[in-house]
Structures are given as structure tokens and as C-alpha cells.
KELOVEX-875809 format. One record per residue (C-alpha): chain; x, y, z. Coordinates in Angstrom, 3 decimals, m for minus. Example, Ala and Ser with C-alpha at 12.3 -4.5 7.8 and 13.67 -1.06 7.14 Angstrom:
2
NODE/A/12.300/m4.500/7.800 .
NODE/A/13.670/m1.060/7.140 .
//
This chain:
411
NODE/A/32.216/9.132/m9.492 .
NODE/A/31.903/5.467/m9.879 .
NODE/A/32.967/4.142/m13.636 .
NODE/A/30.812/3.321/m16.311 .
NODE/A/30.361/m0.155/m17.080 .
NODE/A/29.300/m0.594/m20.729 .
NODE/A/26.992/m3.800/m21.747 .
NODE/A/28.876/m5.186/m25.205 .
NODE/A/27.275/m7.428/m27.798 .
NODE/A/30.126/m10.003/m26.106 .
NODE/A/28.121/m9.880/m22.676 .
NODE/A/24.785/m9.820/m24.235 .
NODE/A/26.289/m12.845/m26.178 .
NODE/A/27.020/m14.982/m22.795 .
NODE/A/23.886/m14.144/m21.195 .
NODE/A/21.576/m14.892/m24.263 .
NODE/A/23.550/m18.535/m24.156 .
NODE/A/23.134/m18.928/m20.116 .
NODE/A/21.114/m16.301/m18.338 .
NODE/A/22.581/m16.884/m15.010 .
NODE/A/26.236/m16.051/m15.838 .
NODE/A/25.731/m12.469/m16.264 .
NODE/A/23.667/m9.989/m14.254 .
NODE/A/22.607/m7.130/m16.535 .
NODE/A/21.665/m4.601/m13.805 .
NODE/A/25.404/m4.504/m13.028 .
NODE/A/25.682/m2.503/m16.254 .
NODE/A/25.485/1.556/m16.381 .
NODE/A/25.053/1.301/m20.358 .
NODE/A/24.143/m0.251/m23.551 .
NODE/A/25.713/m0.631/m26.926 .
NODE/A/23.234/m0.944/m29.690 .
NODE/A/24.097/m4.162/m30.836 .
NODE/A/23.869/m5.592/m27.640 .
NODE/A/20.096/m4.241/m27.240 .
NODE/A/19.549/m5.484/m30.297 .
NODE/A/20.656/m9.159/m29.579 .
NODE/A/18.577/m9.256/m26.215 .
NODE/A/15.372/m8.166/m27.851 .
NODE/A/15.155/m12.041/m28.866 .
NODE/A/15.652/m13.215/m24.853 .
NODE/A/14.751/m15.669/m24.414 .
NODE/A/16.120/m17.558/m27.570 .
NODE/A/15.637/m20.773/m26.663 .
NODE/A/13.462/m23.428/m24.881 .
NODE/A/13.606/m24.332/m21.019 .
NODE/A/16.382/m25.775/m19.319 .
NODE/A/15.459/m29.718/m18.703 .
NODE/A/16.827/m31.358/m15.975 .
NODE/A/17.020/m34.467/m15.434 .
NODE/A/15.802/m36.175/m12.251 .
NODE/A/17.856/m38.998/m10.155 .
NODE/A/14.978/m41.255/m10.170 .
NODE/A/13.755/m40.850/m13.409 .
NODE/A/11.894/m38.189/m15.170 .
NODE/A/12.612/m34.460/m15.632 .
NODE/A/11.617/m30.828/m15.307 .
NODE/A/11.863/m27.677/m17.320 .
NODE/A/13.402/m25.166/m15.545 .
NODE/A/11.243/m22.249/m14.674 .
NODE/A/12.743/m19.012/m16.213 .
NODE/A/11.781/m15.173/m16.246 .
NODE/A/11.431/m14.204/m19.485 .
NODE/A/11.692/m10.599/m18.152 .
NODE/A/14.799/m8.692/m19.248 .
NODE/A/16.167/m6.498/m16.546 .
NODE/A/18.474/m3.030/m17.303 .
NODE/A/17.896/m1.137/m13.807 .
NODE/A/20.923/m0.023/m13.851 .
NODE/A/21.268/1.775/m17.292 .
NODE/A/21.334/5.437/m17.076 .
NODE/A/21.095/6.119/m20.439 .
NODE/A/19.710/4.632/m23.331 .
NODE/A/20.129/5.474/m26.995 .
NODE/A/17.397/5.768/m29.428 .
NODE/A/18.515/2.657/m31.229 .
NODE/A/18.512/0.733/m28.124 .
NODE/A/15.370/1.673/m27.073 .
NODE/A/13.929/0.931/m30.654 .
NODE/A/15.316/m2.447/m30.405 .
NODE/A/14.331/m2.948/m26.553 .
NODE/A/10.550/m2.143/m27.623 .
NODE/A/10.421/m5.499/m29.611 .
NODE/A/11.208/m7.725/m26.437 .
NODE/A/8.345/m10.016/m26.378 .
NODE/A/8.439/m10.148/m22.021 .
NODE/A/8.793/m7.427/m19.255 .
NODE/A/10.927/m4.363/m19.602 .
NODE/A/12.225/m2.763/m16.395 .
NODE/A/14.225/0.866/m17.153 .
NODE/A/14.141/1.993/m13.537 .
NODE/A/17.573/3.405/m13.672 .
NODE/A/16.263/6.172/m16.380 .
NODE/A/15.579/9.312/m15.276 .
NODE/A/15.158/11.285/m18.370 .
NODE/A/14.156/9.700/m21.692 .
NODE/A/14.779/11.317/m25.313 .
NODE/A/11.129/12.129/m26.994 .
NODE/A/12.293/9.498/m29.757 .
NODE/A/13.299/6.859/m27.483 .
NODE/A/9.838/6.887/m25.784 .
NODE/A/7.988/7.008/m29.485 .
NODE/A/9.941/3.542/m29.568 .
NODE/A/9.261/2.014/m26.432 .
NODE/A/5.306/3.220/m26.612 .
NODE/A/5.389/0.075/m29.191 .
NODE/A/6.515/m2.536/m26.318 .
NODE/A/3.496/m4.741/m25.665 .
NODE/A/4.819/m5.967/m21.865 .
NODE/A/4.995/m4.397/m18.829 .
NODE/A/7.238/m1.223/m18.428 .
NODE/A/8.876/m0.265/m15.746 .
NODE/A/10.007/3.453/m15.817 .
NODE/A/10.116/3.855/m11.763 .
NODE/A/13.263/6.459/m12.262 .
NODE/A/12.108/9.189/m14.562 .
NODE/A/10.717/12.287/m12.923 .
NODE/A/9.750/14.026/m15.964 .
NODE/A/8.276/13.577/m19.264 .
NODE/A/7.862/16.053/m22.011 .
NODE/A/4.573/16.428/m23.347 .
NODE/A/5.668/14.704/m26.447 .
NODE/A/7.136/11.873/m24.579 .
NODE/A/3.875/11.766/m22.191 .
NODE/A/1.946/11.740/m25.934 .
NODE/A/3.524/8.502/m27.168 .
NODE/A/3.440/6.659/m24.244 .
NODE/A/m0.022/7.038/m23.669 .
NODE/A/m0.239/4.967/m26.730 .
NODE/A/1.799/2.070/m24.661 .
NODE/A/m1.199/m0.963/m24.074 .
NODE/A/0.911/m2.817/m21.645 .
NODE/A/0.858/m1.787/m17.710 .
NODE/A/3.000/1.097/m17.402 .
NODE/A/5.002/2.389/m14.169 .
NODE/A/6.119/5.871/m13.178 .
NODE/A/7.222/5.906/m9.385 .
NODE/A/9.180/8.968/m9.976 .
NODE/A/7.282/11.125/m12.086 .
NODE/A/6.612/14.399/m10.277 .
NODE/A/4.637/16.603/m12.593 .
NODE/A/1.420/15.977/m14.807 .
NODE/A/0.524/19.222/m15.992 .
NODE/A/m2.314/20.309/m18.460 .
NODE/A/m0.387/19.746/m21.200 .
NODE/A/m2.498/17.413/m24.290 .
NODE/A/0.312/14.776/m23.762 .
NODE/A/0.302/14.320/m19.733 .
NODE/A/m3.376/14.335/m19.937 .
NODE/A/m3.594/11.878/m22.494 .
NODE/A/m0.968/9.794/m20.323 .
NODE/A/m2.862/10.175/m16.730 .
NODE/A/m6.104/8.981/m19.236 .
NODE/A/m4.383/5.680/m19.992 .
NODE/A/m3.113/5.479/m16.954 .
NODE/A/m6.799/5.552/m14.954 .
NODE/A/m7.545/2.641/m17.363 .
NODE/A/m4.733/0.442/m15.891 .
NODE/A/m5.513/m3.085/m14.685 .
NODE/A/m1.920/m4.166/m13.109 .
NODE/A/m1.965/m5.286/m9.943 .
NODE/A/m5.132/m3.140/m9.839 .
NODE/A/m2.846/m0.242/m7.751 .
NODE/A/m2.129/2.863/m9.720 .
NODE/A/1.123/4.487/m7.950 .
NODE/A/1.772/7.628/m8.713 .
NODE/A/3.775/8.309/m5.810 .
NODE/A/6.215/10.601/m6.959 .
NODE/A/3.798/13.790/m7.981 .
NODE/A/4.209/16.789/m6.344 .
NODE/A/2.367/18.930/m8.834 .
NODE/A/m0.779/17.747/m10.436 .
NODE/A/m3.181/20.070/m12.636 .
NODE/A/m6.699/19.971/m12.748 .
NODE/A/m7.295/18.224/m16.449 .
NODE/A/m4.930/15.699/m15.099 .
NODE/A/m6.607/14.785/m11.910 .
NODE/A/m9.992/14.505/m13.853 .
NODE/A/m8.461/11.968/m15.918 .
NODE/A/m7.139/9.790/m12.886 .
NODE/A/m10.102/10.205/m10.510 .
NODE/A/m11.434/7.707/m13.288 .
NODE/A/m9.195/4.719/m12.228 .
NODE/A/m11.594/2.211/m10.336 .
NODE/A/m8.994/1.018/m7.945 .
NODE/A/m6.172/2.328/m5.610 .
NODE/A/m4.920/5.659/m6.420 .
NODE/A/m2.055/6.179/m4.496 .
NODE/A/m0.818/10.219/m4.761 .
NODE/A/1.146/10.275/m1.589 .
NODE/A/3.648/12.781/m3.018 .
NODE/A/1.631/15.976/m3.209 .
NODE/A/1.766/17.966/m0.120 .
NODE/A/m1.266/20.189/m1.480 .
NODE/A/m4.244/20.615/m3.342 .
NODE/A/m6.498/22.907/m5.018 .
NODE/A/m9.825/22.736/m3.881 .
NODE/A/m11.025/21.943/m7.486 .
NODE/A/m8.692/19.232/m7.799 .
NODE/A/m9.936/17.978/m4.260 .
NODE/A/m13.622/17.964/m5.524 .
NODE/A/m12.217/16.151/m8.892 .
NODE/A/m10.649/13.119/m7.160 .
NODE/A/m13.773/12.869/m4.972 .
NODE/A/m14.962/11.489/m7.552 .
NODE/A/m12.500/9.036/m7.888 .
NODE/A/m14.273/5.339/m6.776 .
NODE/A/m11.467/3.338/m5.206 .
NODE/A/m9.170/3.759/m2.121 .
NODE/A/m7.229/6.786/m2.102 .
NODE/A/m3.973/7.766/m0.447 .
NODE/A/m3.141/11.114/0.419 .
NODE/A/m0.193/10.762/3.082 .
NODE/A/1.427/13.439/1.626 .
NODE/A/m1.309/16.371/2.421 .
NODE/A/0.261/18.282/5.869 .
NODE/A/m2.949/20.752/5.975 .
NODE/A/m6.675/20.714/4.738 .
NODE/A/m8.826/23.420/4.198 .
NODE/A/m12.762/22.849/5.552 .
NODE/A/m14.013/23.166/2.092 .
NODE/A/m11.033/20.304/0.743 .
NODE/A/m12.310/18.515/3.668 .
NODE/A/m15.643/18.772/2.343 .
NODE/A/m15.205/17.578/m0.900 .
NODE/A/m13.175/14.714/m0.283 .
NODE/A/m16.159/13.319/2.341 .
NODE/A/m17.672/12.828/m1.353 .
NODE/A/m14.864/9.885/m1.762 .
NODE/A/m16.842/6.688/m2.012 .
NODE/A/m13.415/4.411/m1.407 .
NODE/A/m11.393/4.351/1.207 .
NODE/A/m9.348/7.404/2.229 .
NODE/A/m5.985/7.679/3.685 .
NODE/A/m4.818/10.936/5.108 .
NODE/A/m1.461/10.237/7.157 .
NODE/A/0.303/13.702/6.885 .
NODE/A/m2.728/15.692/9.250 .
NODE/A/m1.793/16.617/12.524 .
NODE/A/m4.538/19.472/13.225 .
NODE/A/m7.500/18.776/15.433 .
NODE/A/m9.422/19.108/12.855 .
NODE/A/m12.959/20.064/14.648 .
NODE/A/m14.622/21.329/11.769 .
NODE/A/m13.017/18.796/9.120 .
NODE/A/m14.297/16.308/11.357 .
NODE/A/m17.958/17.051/10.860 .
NODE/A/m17.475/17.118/6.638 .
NODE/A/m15.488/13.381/7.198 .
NODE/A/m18.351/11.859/9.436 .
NODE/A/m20.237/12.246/5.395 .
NODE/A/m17.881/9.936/4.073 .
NODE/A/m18.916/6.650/2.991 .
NODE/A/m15.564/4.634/2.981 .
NODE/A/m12.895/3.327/5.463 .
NODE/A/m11.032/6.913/6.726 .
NODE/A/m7.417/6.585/8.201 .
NODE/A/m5.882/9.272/9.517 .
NODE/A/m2.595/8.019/10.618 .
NODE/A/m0.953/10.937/11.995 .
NODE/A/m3.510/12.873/14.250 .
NODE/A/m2.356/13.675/17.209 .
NODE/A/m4.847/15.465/19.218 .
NODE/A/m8.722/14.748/19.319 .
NODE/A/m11.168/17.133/20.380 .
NODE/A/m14.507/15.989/22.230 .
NODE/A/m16.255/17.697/19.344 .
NODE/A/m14.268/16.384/16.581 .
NODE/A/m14.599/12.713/18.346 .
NODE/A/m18.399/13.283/18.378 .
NODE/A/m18.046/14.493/14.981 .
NODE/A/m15.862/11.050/14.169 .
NODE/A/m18.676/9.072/15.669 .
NODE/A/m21.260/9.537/12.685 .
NODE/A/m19.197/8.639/10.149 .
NODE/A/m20.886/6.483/7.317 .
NODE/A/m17.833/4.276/6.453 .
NODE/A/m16.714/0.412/7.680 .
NODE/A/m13.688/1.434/9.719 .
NODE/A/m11.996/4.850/11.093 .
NODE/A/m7.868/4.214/11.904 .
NODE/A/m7.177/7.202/14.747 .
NODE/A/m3.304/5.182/15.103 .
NODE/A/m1.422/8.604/15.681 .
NODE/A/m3.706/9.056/18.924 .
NODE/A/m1.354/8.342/22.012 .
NODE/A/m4.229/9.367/24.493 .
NODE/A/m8.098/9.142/24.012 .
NODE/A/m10.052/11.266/26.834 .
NODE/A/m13.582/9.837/28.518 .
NODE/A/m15.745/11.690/26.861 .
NODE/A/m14.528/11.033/23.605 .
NODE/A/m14.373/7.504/24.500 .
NODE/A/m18.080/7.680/24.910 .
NODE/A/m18.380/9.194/21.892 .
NODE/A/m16.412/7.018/19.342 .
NODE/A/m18.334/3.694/21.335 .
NODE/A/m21.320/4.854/19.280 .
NODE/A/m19.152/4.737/15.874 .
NODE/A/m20.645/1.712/14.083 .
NODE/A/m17.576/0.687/12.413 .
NODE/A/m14.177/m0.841/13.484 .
NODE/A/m12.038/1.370/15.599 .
NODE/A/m8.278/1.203/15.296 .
NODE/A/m6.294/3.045/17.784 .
NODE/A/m2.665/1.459/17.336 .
NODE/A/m0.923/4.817/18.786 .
NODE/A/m2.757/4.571/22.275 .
NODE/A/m0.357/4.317/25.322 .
NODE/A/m2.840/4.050/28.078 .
NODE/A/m6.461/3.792/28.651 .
NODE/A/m8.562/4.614/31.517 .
NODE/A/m10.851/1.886/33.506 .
NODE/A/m14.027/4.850/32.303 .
NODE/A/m12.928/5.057/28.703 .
NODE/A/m12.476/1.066/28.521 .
NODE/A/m16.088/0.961/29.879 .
NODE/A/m17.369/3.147/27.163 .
NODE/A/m15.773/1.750/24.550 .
NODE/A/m16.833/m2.098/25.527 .
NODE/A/m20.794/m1.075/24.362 .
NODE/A/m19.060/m0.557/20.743 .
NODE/A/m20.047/m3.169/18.647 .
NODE/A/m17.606/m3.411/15.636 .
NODE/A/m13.785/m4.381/15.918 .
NODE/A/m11.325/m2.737/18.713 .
NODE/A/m7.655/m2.670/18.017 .
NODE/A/m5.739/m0.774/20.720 .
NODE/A/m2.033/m2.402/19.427 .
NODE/A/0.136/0.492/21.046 .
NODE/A/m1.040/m0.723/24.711 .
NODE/A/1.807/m2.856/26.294 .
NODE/A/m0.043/m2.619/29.544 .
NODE/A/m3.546/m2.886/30.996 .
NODE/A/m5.296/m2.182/34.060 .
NODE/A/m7.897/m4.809/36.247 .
NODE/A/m10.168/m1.934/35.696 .
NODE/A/m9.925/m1.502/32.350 .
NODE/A/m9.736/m4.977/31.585 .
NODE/A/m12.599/m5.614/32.898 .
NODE/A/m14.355/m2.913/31.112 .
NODE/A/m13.039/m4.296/27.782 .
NODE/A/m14.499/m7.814/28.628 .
NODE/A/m17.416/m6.540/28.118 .
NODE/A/m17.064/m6.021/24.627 .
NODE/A/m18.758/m7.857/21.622 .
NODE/A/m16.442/m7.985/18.653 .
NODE/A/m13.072/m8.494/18.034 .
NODE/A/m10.526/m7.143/20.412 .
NODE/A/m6.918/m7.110/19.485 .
NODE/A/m4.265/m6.207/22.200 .
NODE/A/m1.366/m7.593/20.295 .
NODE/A/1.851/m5.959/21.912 .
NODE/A/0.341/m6.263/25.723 .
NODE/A/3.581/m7.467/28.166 .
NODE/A/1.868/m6.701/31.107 .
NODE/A/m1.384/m8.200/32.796 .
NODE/A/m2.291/m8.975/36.095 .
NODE/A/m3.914/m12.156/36.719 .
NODE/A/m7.485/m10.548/37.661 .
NODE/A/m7.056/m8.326/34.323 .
NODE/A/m6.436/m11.902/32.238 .
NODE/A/m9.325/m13.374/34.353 .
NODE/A/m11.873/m10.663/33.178 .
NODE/A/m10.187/m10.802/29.650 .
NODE/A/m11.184/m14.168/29.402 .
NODE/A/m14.564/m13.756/29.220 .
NODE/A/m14.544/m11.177/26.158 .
NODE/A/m17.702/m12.427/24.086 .
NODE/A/m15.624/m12.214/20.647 .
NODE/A/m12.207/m12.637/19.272 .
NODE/A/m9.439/m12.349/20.823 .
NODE/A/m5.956/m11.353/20.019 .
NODE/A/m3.071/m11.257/22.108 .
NODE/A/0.284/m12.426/22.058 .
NODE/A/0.630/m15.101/24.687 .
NODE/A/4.491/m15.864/24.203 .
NODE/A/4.618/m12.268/25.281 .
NODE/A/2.861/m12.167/28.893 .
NODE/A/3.583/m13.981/32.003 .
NODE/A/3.049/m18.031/31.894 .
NODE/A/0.964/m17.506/34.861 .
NODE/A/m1.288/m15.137/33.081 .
NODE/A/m0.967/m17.064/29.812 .
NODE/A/m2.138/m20.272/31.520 .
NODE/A/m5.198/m18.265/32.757 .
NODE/A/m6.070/m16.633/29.053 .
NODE/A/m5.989/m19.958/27.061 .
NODE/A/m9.185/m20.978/28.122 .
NODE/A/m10.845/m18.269/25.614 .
NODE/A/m12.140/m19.893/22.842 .
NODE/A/m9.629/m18.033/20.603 .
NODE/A/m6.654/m19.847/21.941 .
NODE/A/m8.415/m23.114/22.707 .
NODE/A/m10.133/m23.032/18.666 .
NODE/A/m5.759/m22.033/17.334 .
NODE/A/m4.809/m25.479/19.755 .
NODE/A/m7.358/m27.580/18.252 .
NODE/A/m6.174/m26.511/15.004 .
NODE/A/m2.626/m27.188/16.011 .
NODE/A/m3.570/m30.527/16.942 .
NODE/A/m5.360/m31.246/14.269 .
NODE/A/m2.387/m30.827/11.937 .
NODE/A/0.049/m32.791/13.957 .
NODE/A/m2.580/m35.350/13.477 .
NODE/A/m2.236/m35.290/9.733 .
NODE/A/1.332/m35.225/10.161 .
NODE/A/1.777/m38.471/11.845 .
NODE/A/m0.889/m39.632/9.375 .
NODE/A/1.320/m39.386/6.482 .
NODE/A/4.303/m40.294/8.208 .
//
């Protein structure tokens, strides 16, 4: 059991006189009068220094007080703590008294509580009333209780970093979900493995992108509802071909990434292939077959297929007549056929982690009609040499040159 290491009014003392003698997240604990002293940080006015030449420069300082490492805090600390005029991070907290969060729901900064997993619904109640941004990382429940409710409310109205992260939920009721499927930005609710199909149709409602990595299974009518989702939608815990899902997802409007699919059916591709949003991420794909090649080609968004291993010289064809942005990242090889059915396509084409490439493949490669990513540093000089006459790499030399120019310029 490691030892307790108590933050005295001595320490807070030294820090408040130079901040960068002491590091407070060494500390497992407060004393009162200590929280009380650093509730005035910072008590003075910039560091100046002075420059050789001439002149000077205040010293740019965090007026931020950081206790990550407490794992307890009294009710007298946290009264004083909630009149610290900058940033309050708590993360080391994982319970908090019902009277110390009364106090701290009076802090006007940012507060970081990334540790607690709980909150009583009196505790939820008061810090509801908090009007800086507010962060829970850890919190695992938000039940129907008046007090969570009133919290998830203030939290959907959150502006910080516009990114609401509610990571740590793995139970979320119905009245609570309703209040967060108001937040108009990133909901991210990767921690819950399941959900109602209520709360499914709720936070279809939601407007921004949402992520649900956590969700291992979906029922058809969940899948339904959440095609409703107007934002983006992340799904990276399915693994299920998903056939009928498929046809309730080509209804939804946003970007769709479902990381971890593993198997795709020609029906649910041809399914996949109508779907009204920008992009569709299949990166958990390690094989794509012809036919639903031919089918995703007519998808009218980009098409991200990171996972792929190979690709055949047919499905290549196919997928050259689609017309928004390729990314096949997982292929580290390519074949002249397929190569050459890919230089056919339109957009842009990003073959990042290719090592091998034959010197007809790079030849047809170099006539793709968009842009063109690839890792030259990676691939053969020989077949390098030939795939630096596409624009893409002759545009980035240019470039190049252009800034040594400005270089030499100024020297």
C-alpha cells in the first residue's frame, strides 16, 4: 500500500511563492489550510525576465491548479477549492461527499472530475448547477433519478471543446438519454455495451457525431432507429454480418463507421451501397469479394477500407468507376492487374502502407486521374523514380522547393 503523502499549509506555502518547486499531483491529500491558501493561486503577477539584449518578457504561467492525485478531499477543502478563480482538475476522486460537491457546484472554471464513477442524486443535483465545463470520464451510471437528469441536462448544453465524453457509462436510463441526445456536438458513449430500443430511438435524435464502440450486438429495430441519426455514427464493437441492419443503415444521413465488421455479405454490401451519408469506414474488412466490390463502386461517398489485405485485379476494376475517395491503407502489396484497375479511378486514392509494387503496377498507378497517396520512402527507388511523375509528388516537390527558396531568401 503505498504511503500517504499529505499537502501542508508549509508546501502550499512554497508553491504559492514559486510554482515550479513543488508538484502538487505528487500529493495523496489535503489539509484545509493548505486548500485554503491555494484558492488565491496565482497571488501574484508574471515572472519578468529579462532579455540579454535588452527588453523583457512575462513569463507565461497556468493559472490552473492541479490535485490529480488527491484521493480524498474534505468538505472544507473543497469549499475553499470552489473559490479558485482558474481550472480545477480532481481526477484522482472517485467518490465525492454530497456537501463537498454543493461546494464545488459554485467553482466558475473548468472541472475536471475524470475519476468519480458515481454520483448520488444529490451530488448529481448540485452540480448541475456548476456553469463552467464540467468532466466525468468515469462516471458509469445516469439513472432516472431528478438529480442525474438534471446533470445529463447541463451537460447536453456544454460548449468545451465542443466533445461531450461520457465514456465511462455503462448504464444509462431513458430520461437521461433524452436529456443528452440534445447536445449539438460529439456525444461520445463508448462505454455502454447495450441499449434499449427506446433509448436507441432517443439518441437518434441526437444531431452531432455519435460514438457507440461499446455496442457488441444490435437488434434490427435499434438498427432502425439509429439510421434516424443525422451526425455521424460510429459503431466499432459489431462483428455480425449484419444483412438486415444493413438495409435500415443505407437510411442514414451521416458518415457511418463500423470499425470492427468482419464479414460482408453481397446483400448487406448492396445494402451499404445506398447509403445517404458522405463516407462509410468498412476498416475491420480484411477481404472484400467481386460482387460486393461492384456493389460498394456505386456508393456515392468515400470508401475507407483500412483492414483490407488483398484485392483482386476484378474487384480493383469495379471499384475504379467509384467516384468519391478510396482508402485501402491495410494493402502492403498490389498486383499489375489491380493496379491498373485502380488507375482508373477519379478521386483520391490513398495506398499509404504499400512496400511492394512492380514497376508496370507503378506505371499504371501513375496515371490515376486524382490524388494520390503513397509512401514513396517505403517502395523500391526504382518504382519510386517511376511514381514521382504524378502530379501529387511533383505539386509536394514544388512546394519543397519553394520553401528552400524562402529559406535562402532570409538567410
Amino acid at each position: 500500500m503505498s504511503e500517504e503523502r499529505v499537502l501542508t499549509k508549509e508546501i502550499a506555502e512554497q508553491f504559492l511563492a514559486d510554482w515550479d518547486s513543488v508538484d502538487l499531483e505528487e500529493f495523496t491529500a489535503i489539509e484545509d489550510d493548505a486548500a485554503e491558501l491555494l484558492r488565491t493561486f496565482p497571488n501574484c503577477e508574471p515572472k519578468v525576465h529579462q532579455l540579454e539584449g535588452g527588453g523583457s518578457f512575462e513569463e507565461d504561467r497556468d493559472e490552473s491548479l492541479y490535485l490529480n492525485g488527491l484521493t480524498s478531499l474534505s468538505d472544507v477543502a473543497a469549499e475553499s477549492l470552489s473559490k479558485h478563480k482558474g481550472d480545477l482538475y480532481l481526477n484522482g476522486l472517485t467518490s465525492l461527499s454530497d456537501v463537498a460537491a454543493e461546494s464545488l457546484s459554485k467553482h466558475e472554471c473548468e472541472l475536471n472530475l475524470q475519476g468519480l464513477t458515481s454520483l448520488s442524486d444529490s451530488a448529481a443535483e448540485s452540480l448541475s448547477k456548476h456553469k463552467g465545463f464540467l468532466s466525468f470520464l468515469g462516471l458509469t451510471s445516469l439513472s432516472d433519478g431528478p438529480g442525474h437528469v438534471a446533470l445529463a441536462e447541463s451537460l447536453s448544453k456544454h460548449k468545451g471543446g465542443n466533445h461531450l465524453n461520457l465514456q465511462g457509462l455503462t448504464s444509462l436510463s431513458d430520461a437521461a438519454a433524452e436529456s443528452l441526445s440534445k447536445h449539438e456536438c460529439d456525444l461520445n458513449l463508448e462505454g455502454l455495451t447495450s441499449l434499449s430500443d427506446s433509448a436507441v430511438e432517443i439518441l437518434s435524435k441526437h444531431k452531432g457525431p455519435l460514438y457507440l464502440f461499446g455496442l457488441t450486438s444490435l437488434s434490427d429495430s435499434a438498427a432502425e432507429g439509429l439510421s434516424k441519426h443525422k451526425g455521424d455514427l460510429y459503431l466499432s464493437g459489431l462483428t455480425d454480418p449484419l444483412d438486415v441492419a444493413a438495409e435500415s443503415f443505407s437510411k442514414h444521413e451521416g458518415g457511418l463507421y463500423l470499425y470492427d465488421l468482419t464479414e460482408l455479405s453481397d446483400v448487406a454490401a448492396e445494402s451499404f451501397s445506398k447509403h445517404k451519408g458522405d463516407s462509410l469506414s468498412l476498416e475491420g474488412l480484411t477481404s472484400l469479394s467481386d460482387a460486393a466490390a461492384e456493389s460498394l463502386s456505386k456508393y456515392n461517398g468515400g470508401l475507407e477500407f483500412h483492414g483490407l489485405t488483398n484485392l483482386s485485379g476484378t474487384a480493383a476494376e469495379s471499384l475504379s468507376k467509384h467516384e468519391g475517395y478510396l482508402y485501402l491503407s491495410g494493402l502492403t502489396s498490389l498486383s499489375d492487374a489491380a493496379a491498373e484497375g485502380l488507375s482508373k479511378h477519379k478521386g483520391e486514392l490513398r495506398l499509404d502502407f504499400l512496400t511492394s509494387l512492380s514497376g508496370v503496377a507503378a506505371e499504371s498507378l501513375s496515371k490515376h486521374g486524382g490524388e494520390l497517396y503513397l509512401d514513396l520512402d517505403e517502395l523500391p527507388e526504382s518504382t519510386a523514380e517511376i511514381l514521382r511523375s504524378h502530379p501529387s509528388f511533383t505539386e509536394n516537390e514544388d512546394e519543397h522547393d519553394d520553401e528552400e527558396d524562402d529559406w535562402d531568401d532570409e538567410d
